[in-house]
Phi, psi and omega in degrees: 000140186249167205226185184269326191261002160312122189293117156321118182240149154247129167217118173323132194268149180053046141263126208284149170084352200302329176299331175282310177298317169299317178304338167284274161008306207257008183237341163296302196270038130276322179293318217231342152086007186271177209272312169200136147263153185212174170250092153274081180319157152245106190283159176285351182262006165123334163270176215233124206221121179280116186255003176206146172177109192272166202198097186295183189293086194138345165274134188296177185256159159250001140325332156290339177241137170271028167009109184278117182085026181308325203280353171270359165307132181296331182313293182294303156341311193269283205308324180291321197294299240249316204031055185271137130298119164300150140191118182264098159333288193239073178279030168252019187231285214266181211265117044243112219293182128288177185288143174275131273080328201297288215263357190249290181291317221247330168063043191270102159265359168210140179225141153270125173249106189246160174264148153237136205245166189182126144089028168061058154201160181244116166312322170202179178233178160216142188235153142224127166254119201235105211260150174088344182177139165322121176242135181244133163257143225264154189287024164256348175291295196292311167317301177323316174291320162324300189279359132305326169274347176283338198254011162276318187303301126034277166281350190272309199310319187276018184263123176288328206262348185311135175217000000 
């Protein structure tokens, strides 16, 4: 049965794994309680392609946008550099800023950012986002995202076609 407050999931049609990766998505925003979780392949030309993303009801989706130059963000620019988690309380005060479309359109003010790395370049991110107010998060938040980057890394490494 299905309800009005049931989390929204997007899976990119034709994306391998995509099915899988939602179940990461949708087991992230159940764990952290957040606003929206996503998946983002990195692509080899250089974009950035969102294939998953739970959203409780009333958070915009980001399948409608394409953020021109996501990958020149400081945001992406620290994870690649870093191969780090972000967590950010407030990313509309503190550094590394994000795209702003991110906090103007999307209306994101605290995010956890993790990379996934895979032959030591990073293959994809996974974000949570906490839309409307500033969040301190908590260390079962950030473990839940951990065991969310283990577990793309994972399905991505198991991708016949990953290259």
């Amino acid at each position: 049965m299905s309800s009005s407050n049931e989390p929204v999931l997007y899976l990119a049609p034709g994306a391998a794994a995509a099915a899988a990766l939602g179940v990461v998505v949708r087991t992230l925003l159940d764990a952290t309680g957040a606003s929206r979780t996503t998946v983002r392949l990195c692509r080899s030309d250089g974009e950035v392609a969102l294939v998953a993303e739970a959203r409780v009801p009333g958070a915009p989706t980001m399948s409608a946008s394409r953020p021109p130059g996501i990958r020149q963000a400081a945001t992406y620019i620290y994870l690649e550099e870093t191969h780090r988690i972000l967590v950010q309380r407030d990313c509309r005060t503190e550094p590394p800023a994000p795209p702003p479309s991110l906090v103007q359109d999307l209306r994101v003010y605290a995010q956890m950012l993790a990379p996934v790395i895979i032959r030591g370049a990073m293959a994809a991110t996974i974000s949570v986002h906490q839309q409307d107010r500033p969040r301190d998060w908590t260390d079962a938040d950030v473990r839940a995202l951990e065991e969310a980057q283990a577990g793309v890394q994972s399905i991505l490494e198991r991708m016949r076609d990953f290259g």
